[in-house]
ZAMARGU-4260 file (C-alpha; in steps of 0.2 Angstrom, whole numbers, plus 5000, padded with zeros to 4 digits):
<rodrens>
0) 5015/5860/5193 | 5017/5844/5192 | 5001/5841/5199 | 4992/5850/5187 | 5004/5840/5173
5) 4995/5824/5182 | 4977/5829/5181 | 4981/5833/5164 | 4984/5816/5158 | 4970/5811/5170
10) 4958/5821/5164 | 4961/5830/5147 | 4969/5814/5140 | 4960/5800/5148 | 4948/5795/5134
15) 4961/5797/5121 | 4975/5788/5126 | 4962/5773/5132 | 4958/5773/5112 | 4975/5778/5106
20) 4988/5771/5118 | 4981/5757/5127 | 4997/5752/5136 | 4999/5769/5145 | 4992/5765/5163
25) 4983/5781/5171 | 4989/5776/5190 | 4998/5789/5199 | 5012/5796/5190 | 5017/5779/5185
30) 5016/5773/5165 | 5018/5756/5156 | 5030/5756/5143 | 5025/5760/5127 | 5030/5749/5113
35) 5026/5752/5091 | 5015/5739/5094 | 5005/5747/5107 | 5005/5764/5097 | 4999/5754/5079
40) 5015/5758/5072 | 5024/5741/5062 | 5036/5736/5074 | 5055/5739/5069 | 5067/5724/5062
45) 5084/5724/5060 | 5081/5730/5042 | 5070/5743/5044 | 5081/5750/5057 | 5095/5748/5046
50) 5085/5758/5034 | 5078/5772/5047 | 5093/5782/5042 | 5087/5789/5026 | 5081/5803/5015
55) 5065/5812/5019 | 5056/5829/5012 | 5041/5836/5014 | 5038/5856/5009 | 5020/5862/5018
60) 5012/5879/5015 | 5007/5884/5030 | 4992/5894/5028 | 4980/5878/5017 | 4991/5864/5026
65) 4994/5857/5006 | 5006/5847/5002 | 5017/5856/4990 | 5031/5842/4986 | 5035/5825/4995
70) 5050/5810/4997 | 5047/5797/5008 | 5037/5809/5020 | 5031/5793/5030 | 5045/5783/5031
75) 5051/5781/5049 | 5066/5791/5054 | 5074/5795/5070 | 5069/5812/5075 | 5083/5817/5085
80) 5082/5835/5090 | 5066/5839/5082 | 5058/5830/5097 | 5062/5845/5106 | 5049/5854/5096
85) 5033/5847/5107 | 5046/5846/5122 | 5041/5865/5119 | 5025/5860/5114 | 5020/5855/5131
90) 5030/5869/5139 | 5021/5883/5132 | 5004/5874/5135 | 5008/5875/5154 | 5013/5892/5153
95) 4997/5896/5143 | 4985/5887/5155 | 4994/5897/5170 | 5002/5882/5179 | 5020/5892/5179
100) 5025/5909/5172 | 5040/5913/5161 | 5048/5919/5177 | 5048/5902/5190 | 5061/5892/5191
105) 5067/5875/5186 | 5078/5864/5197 | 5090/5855/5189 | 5094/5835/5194 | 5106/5826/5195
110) 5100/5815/5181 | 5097/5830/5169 | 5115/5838/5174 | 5122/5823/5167 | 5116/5824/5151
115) 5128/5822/5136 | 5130/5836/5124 | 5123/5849/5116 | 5120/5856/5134 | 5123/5874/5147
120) 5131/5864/5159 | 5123/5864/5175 | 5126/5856/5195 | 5113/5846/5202 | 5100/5860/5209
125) 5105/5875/5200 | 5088/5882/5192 | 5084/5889/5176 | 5070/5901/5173 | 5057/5895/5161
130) 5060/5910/5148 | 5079/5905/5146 | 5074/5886/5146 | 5062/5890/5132 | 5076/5898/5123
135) 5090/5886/5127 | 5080/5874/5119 | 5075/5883/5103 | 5092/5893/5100 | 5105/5878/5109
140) 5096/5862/5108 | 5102/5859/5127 | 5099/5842/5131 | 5099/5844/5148 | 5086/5860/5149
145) 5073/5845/5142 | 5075/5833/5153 | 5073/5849/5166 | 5058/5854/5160 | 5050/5836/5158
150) 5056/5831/5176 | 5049/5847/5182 | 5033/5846/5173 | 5030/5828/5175 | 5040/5819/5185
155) 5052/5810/5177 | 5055/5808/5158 | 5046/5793/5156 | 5029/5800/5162 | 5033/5816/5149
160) 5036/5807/5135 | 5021/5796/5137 | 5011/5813/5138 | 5020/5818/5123 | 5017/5805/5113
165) 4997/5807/5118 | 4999/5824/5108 | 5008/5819/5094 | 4992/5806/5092 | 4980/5823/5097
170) 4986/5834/5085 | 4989/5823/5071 | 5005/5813/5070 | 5001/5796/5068 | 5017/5789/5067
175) 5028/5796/5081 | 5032/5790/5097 | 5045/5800/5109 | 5053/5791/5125 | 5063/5803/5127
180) 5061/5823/5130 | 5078/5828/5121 | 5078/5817/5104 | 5094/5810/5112 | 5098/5791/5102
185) 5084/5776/5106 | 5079/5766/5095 | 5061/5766/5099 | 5062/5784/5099 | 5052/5788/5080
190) 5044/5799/5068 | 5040/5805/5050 | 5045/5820/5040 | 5025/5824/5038 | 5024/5821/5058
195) 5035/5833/5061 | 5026/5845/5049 | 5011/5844/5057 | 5019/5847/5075 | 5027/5863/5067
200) 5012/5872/5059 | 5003/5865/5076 | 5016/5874/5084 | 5017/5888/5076 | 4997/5892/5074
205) 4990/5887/5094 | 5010/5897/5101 | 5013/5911/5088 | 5016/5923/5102 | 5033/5914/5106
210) 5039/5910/5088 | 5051/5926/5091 | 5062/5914/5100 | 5065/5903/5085 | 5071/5917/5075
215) 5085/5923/5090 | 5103/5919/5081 | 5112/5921/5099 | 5109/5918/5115 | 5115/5922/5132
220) 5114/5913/5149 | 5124/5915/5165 | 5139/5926/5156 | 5140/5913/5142 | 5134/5914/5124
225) 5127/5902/5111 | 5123/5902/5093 | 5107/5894/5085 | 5111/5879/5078 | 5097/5884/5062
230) 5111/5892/5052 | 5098/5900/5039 | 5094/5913/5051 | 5098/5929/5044 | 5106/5920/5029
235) 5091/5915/5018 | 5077/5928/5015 | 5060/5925/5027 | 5066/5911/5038 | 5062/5912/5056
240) 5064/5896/5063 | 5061/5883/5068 | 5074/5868/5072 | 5087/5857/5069 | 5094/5840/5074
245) 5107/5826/5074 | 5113/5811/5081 | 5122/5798/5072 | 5110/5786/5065 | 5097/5799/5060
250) 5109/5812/5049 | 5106/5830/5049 | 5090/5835/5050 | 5079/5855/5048 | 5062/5859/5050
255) 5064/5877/5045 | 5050/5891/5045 | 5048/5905/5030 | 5037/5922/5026 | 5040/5928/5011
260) 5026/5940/5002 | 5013/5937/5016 | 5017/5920/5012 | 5022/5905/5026 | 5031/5888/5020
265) 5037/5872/5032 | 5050/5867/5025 | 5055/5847/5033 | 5073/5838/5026 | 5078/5822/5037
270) 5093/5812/5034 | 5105/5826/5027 | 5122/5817/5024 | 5131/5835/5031 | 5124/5851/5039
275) 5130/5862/5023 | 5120/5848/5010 | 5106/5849/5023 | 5105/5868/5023 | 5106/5868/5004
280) 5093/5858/5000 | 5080/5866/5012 | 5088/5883/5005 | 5083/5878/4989 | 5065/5870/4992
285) 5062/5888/5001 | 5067/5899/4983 | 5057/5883/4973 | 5041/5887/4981 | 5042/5906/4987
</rodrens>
């Protein structure tokens, strides 16, 4: 597996992330580290980053890619656990390319074990099936479930979330750059509101046959169960997904899915001062524009 994750970023990627990236160093499994400056983003000062936490919209239709209404939607904002969105990204494109099934199974380290919350909980070299990690991720936001499937992927973290970053460039995002695969805090960890709209319709166009996962309210792993953290589900007429997240310097943050009348909107809100004014607002753009 992670052989194949190699010859991916050797061969698929090599031409594009000599043009894109020219910092990442294709040797082995190892990477340079990649800096804003590297990636042509403006490089962050103590004022911008005072200034990261703040208030971003961006509502998509899905079908045209228009633009339908837009605040600050390229204004730098930590994405928190919206990063885990192409943490699934790049999962689903391993399942899809046959390099693992929904059936094999991850080993967890000890490094992803101890991550901090939201996580299951696991000891160092229990495993975890790629169909609940899928899930866990998209219903939980574990923590520890990404770093398990970057390590097992790729390696180590480092080496994922160069390959991440690669994509966002491939697929449009111009202003993202991931070092981690959770969305845990790091200040060089980046991205827009309109970045993160193109990763969701990205998402949901090339890996429709999993989007059922994004709509599960609960879910349940080794005699546990968990509730989704996208608490529109089942609440708010057509949404069926896609993703939260949070950390302190970011706010609350939604990238929520809707069908309404044969109709799909992407719906993106960053920097919510609470979950419930967070919810609102997307709430609200949804009934606006459907």
């Amino acid at each position: 597996m992670r052989d194949w994750f190699q010859q991916l970023r050797s061969a698929r990627l090599f031409g594009f992330l000599a043009l894109a990236i020219p910092a990442l160093a294709l040797a082995g499994c190892q990477t340079a580290e990649l800096t804003p400056a590297s990636l042509g983003l403006t490089t962050l000062t103590d004022q911008s980053v005072a200034e990261i936490r703040g208030h971003s919209v961006l509502v998509m239709d899905y079908q045209s890619a228009r633009i339908l209404e837009a605040e600050n939607p390229d204004a730098l904002r930590y994405p928190a656990s919206l990063t885990k969105m192409m943490t699934l990204y790049l999962l689903f494109e391993a399942v899809d390319a046959g390099k693992l099934s929904l059936d094999t199974e991850l080993t967890v380290s000890a490094e992803a074990a101890a991550e901090p919350p939201s996580k299951l909980g696991f000891r160092p070299g229990e495993t975890i099936s790629v169909r609940d990690a899928a899930q866990a991720l998209a219903t939980k936001s574990a923590n520890d479930v990404a770093v398990v499937i970057a390590e097992n992927l790729a390696g180590t973290q480092a080496n994922f979330a160069a390959v991440m970053t690669a994509r966002a460039r491939q697929i449009g995002m111009r202003n993202t750059r991931f070092v981690n695969a959770s969305g845990l805090p790091d200040p060089g960890q980046i991205s827009t509101a309109r970045d993160m709209a193109i990763l969701a319709r990205t998402l949901i166009s090339r890996f429709s046959r999993y989007m059922p996962m994004f709509r599960v309210t609960e879910f349940s792993f080794k005699g546990r169960t968990y509730r989704a953290t996208n608490k529109l589900l089942g609440k708010v007429e057509g949404v069926d997904g896609l993703k939260t997240g949070y950390i302190r310097d970011s706010g609350f943050h939604l990238v929520a899915t809707a069908m309404r009348g044969g109709r799909r909107l992407i719906v993106v809100v960053m920097g919510g001062r609470t979950g419930n004014e967070r919810n609102a607002e997307v709430t609200a753009l949804i009934d606006k524009y459907m």
